[in-house]
C-alpha angles and dihedrals in degrees: 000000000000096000081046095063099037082052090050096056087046095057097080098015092166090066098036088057079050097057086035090055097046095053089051092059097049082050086047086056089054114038093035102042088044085047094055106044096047086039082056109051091033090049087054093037085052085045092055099045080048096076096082100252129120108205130026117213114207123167117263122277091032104151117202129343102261091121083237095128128090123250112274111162120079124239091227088066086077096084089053102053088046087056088060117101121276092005111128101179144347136207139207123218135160121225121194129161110223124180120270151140102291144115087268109038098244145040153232122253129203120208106189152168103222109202082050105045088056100057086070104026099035092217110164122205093248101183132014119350153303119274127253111260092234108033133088087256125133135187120207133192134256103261084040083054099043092043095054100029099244131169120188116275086039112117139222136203124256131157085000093295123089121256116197124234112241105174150329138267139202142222100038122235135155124356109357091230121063131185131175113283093232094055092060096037086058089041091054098037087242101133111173103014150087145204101226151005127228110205130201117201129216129248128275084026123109111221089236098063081044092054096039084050088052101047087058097051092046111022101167095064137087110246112187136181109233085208078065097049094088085075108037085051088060097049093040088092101060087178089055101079089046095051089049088052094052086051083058101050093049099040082049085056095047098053090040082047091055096038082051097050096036092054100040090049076051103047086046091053093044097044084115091046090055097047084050095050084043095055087047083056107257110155130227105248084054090050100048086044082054090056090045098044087057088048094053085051100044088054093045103055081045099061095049089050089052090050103042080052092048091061097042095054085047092056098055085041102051091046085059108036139034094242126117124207109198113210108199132198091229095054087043092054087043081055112055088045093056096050094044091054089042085056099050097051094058092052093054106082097039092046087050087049095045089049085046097061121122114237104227098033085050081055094050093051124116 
């Protein structure tokens, strides 16, 4: 039976690599568009608990973390969290998403302080220098720089005017693209104010008993752990999950569409096959099991190949790119369910028909 169906698929190999193929792609859709987006948001969650801080202070009612609200909380609040117990330092910075280039559409934009920044991140100017605290003047790090091909005096846009790259920095954290914080307070008419606070926590002390001691001291605000920001950064898209789902329910038509097509154009060209192995006394639950043993194949093959293809697409694009595309043993093994099952419905119906023939008409056909 085994060397029957292997000899089946060979029969026509031109037309089994092209439902091999197909299926692949529609395994490409899944594993590689559910890898990047989650890649994405996890490689910028990992970015913003990067900066050396250990708890992150927004203004009540913030949704998300896009960097799309305007700035709420005072400067001048920084003297009082520091006088909360167990805080060493805070620090102000300004977060605002403006449109580019990128995967996404937009980007993440850093307002600092720099001399203050790097007491809590650690970032060193690499290559060039800082900007000027006034000027439309920015500073990117190393992976931002390799990825667009940037060299300092370049410029980039930003609010719809150029600002011009004076230098780079390492490690990244936060947003890849930093300006001075009074240049996007005054673009965004937010003098005085800020949208966040980093905090840096004493010695001797757990973030937890900090942010507790924050929260009661400003309850109205929102106190979160940067080790915590990976996954808020991963439910922050509540349209995200359903949009995935919907990947995998198109990608799991597709392949139960080719493995459809591929076995009844296989059952119609081996009519005559299947009224011989009837007259020989197959019966016709062997020979529908034939027709969806092919089609398992036939999908499996399918979804290795999609998979093989998916790293090696994240590998060139990951040697080119910053983005990350995570491949997960959970979304493989979806996957592959997704694609066996897809497989199996489309054989369905041309493994019923085959079963169905009549004998001596099968015999009959040209």
């Amino acid at each position: 039976m085994d060397n029957l169906v292997f000899s089946n698929m060979l029969h026509r190999p031109a037309r089994t690599i092209v439902s091999v193929l197909g299926i692949a792609v529609g395994v490409l859709l899944i594993v590689f568009t559910v890898g990047l987006s989650e890649g994405s948001l996890r490689e910028r969650g990992k970015r913003e608990s990067n900066v050396g801080a250990e708890i992150m202070f927004r203004a009540s009612g913030s949704l998300g973390m896009s960097g799309s609200e305007a700035f709420r909380l005072p400067v001048s609040l920084k003297s009082d969290i520091e006088n909360t117990e167990g805080v060493k330092l805070a620090v102000s910075v300004g977060q605002n998403s403006v449109k580019a280039d990128s995967n996404v559409g937009s980007r993440l934009i850093d307002g600092i302080n720099f001399d203050e920044y790097a007491q809590i991140s650690g970032i060193k100017i690499i290559e060039g220098k800082l900007f000027a605290t006034e000027a439309d003047e920015a500073i990117i790090d190393t992976g931002f720089q390799k990825q667009k091909k940037l060299k300092i005096g370049d410029s980039i846009e930003i609010w719809e005017r150029p600002f011009k790259v004076m230098g780079t920095y390492e490690p990244a954290a936060g947003g890849r693209v930093k300006i001075p914080l009074l240049v996007m307070q005054k673009q965004l008419g937010s003098e005085d104010k800020t949208s966040a606070f980093f905090i840096k926590i004493k010695e001797g002390f757990t973030q937890e008993q900090v942010a507790q001691n924050l929260q009661t001291k400003f309850p109205d605000n929102q106190i979160i752990l940067t080790k915590d920001l990976e996954e808020l950064y991963m439910s922050s898209i509540p349209a995200l999950n359903v949009f995935l789902n919907v990947i995998i329910g198109v990608a799991a038509v597709i392949s139960a569409l080719v493995i459809l097509l591929t076995m009844y154009t296989t059952v119609t060209e081996r009519t005559r096959q299947i009224g011989i192995m009837k007259s020989l006394g197959m019966s016709n639950s062997k020979i529908g099991w034939t027709i969806a043993q092919e089609a398992i194949l036939i999908s499996f093959f399918g979804i290795v190949s999609g998979i093989i293809l998916t790293i090696l697409v994240r590998f060139g694009l990951t040697r080119v790119t910053t983005l990350e595309v995570e491949i997960s043993w959970v979304v493989l093994a979806i996957t592959m369910v997704v694609g066996l099952i897809g497989g199996v419905l489309g054989a369905l119906y041309p493994a019923m028909k085959a079963a169905r023939l009549d004998a001596v008409e099968a015999l009959s056909y040209e």
